[in-house]
N, C-alpha and C positions, 0 to 999 in steps of 0.2 A: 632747270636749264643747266647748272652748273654740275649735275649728276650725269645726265643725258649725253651733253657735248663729248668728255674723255670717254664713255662708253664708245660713241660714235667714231670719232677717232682712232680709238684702238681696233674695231673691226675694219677699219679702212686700211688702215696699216698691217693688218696680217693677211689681210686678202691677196695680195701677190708672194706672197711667202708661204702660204698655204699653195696657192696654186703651183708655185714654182718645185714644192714638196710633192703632190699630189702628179705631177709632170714625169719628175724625176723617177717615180714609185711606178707609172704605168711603162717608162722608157726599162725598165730595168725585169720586170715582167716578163715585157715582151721579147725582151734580145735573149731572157732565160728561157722562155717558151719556145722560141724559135733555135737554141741551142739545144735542146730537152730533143725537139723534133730530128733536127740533121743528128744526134746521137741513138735514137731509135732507130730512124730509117735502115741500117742494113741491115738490120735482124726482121724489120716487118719485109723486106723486100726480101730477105732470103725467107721466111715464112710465107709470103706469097707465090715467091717462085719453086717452093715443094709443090704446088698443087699445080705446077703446066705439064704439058707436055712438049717432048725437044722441039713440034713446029710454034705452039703458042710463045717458048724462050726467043727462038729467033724473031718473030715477028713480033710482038710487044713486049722487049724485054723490062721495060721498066710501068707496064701496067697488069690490069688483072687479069687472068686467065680466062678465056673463053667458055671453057667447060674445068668445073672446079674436081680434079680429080684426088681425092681419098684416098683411093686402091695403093697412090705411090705411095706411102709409109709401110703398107703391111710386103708391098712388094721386093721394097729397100729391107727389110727388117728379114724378110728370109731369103732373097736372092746372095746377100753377103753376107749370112749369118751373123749379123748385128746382135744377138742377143749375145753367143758368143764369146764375142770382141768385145762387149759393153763388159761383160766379165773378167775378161783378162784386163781392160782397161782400168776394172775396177782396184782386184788383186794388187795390180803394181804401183797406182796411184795410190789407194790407203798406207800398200806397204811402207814403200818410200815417203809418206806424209809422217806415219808413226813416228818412223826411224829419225827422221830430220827433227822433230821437234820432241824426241825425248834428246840427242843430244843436244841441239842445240841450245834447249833450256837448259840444262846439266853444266854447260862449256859457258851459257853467258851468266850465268849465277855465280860461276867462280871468276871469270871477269869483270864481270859489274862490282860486287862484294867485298873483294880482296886485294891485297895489294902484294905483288911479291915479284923476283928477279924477273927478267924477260916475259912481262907484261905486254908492253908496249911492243917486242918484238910478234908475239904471237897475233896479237889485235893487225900490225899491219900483212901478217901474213897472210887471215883472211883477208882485209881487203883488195891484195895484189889476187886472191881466188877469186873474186868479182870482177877481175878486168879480165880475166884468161877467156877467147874464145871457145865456149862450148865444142862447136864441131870441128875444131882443131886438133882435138884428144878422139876424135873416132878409130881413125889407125892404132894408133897405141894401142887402144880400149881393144879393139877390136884381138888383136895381137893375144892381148893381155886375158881375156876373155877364151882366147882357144887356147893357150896353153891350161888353164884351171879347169876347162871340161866345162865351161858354164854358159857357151852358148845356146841359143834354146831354153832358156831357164827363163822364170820371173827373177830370179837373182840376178841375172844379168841386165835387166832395166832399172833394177830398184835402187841397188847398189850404185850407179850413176847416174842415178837420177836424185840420190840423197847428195850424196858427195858434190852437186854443182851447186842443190838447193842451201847446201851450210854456210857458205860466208855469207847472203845473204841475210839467212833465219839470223843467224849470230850476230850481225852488225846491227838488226831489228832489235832486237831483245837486248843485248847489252847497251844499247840507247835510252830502251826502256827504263829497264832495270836499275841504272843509277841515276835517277830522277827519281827511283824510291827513296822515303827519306831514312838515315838511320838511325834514329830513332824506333822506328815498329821493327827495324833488327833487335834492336837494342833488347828491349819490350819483350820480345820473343823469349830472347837468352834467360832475361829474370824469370819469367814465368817456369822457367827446366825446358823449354823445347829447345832439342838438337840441331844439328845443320838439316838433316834428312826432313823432320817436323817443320824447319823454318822453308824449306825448297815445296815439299807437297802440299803445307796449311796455309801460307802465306803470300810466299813471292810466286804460285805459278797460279793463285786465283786473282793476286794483285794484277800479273800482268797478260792476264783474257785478252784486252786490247791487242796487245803486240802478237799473244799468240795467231788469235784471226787473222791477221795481216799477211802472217807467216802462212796458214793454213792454206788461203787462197791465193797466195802466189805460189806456195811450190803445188798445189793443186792445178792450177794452169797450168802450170809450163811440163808437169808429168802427162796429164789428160791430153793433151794437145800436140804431146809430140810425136812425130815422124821419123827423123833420120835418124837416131840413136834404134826404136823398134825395126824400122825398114833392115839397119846392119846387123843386128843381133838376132833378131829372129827370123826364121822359115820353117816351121812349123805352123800348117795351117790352125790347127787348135789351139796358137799360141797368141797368132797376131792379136793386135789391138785396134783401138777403134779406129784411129787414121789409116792404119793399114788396111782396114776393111772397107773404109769408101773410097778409096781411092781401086777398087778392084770395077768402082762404074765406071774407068776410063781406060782405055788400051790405045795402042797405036794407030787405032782408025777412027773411031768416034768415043764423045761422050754423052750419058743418056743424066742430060743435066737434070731432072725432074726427079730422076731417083738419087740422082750425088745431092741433092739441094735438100729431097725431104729426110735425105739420114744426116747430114749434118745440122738440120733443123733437130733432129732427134739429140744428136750431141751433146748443142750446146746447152740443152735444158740441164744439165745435172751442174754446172757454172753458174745458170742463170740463180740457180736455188741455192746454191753456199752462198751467192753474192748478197743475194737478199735476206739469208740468215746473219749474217755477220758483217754486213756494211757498216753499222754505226758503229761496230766494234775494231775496222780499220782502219776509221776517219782517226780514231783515238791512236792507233798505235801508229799511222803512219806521223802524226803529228806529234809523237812524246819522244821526249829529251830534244825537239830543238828550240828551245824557250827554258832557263835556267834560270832561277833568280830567287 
């Protein structure tokens, strides 16, 4: 009896405190589950709506198509020459991804690392380049662009498409980067490695995190973009992919079943960096803000 009773007791007493644990655990599931869901849905609904046709869009825009038509990818893919434009998309986007993250490691290694006169002025001058309105410099660019002979070029997208992506990369990485400790500088120096040995063996595989983060955001915002390609190029073998879907809509109708399954096509090359490097931007968007 006197074994039995406190046994009995203590299972009495965590019975609502389990339960209320156990409560808590399926409330917290479920609101994830159901955020998981409303975060899917436009991408399953624009994946359903490649396979209508314009009468199935207007009439069940938000269910399944009637007849499941295929044919639209292959017919998006050579009506606007999507292979193309996936090319030139490609060219301009790696270009400008290279370019932005060999400076931008280069620039936040000697900020992060060192200390010397107008520091602090250079750090805020990127940050005043992150508040500047993008399509506000189109004229100028534009201007700027015809007198050097460069429009119609991939130099002419890549070259503004690096130069908007660098205060960015650079306020990423110089966050990172001094949240390294110095110490493994230190460490480095003894052993005979140089600056050049300590930037390519140490601090640019230390900071993979912050690199990802960088990767796939100027990744996006090159892939994705419109009015900077729409003003710089005309040359049809030149355009890029927005400019190539957008060629299924003119001043009279749009034939949404083939605008829907080529930007189904799009966004797959997004969808696949995101899932190569997600856990590596969870790391970099969260390093240097926790110091201690």
């Amino acid at each position: 009896m006197n074994i039995s009773t406190p046994a009995a007791l203590r299972t009495d007493g965590d019975g609502p405190r389990f339960s209320l644990r156990r409560l808590g655990r399926i409330i917290f599931w479920t609101v994830l589950t159901l955020y998981g869901i409303l975060t899917l849905y436009p991408f399953l609904w624009l994946l359903i709506s490649s396979f209508k046709t314009n009468a199935d869009f207007y009439n069940r825009p938000f269910g399944l198509p009637e007849t499941w038509h295929a044919d639209n990818f292959s017919r998006a893919w050579d009506s606007s020459r999507l292979g193309t434009a996936f090319g030139n998309s490609l060219i301009v986007t790696l270009g400008s991804l290279l370019l932005t993250l060999f400076v931008a490691a280069l620039s936040s290694f000697i900020l992060a690392r060192f200390q010397f006169r107008g520091k602090g002025g250079i750090l805020a001058f990127f940050v005043v380049g992150m508040l500047i309105p993008i399509h506000s410099t189109l004229v100028p660019l534009f201007i700027l662009m015809k007198q050097m002979s460069m429009l119609n070029t991939y130099w002419a997208l890549i070259l503004p498409y690096t130069a908007f992506a660098l205060p960015t990369a650079i306020f990423i990485l110089t966050a990172y980067l001094t949240s390294i400790p110095k110490e493994l500088e230190e460490a480095a120096f003894i052993d005979g490695t140089g600056l050049w040995g300590l930037f390519f063996r140490i601090m640019l595989p230390v900071s993979l995190p912050a690199l990802s983060t960088v990767t796939i955001l100027s990744f996006l915002h090159a892939w994705n973009d419109f009015s900077f390609a729409l003003v710089f190029i005309n040359k049809t073998g030149l355009k890029t992919l927005p400019l190539a879907i957008a060629n299924f809509a003119d001043g009279y109708q749009t034939d949404y079943g083939l605008t829907l399954a080529a930007m189904t096509l799009s966004v797959i090359p997004t969808i696949i960096l995101y899932l190569l490097f997600q856990e590596q931007m969870m790391k970099g968007m969260t390093a240097g803000a926790v110091k201690g």
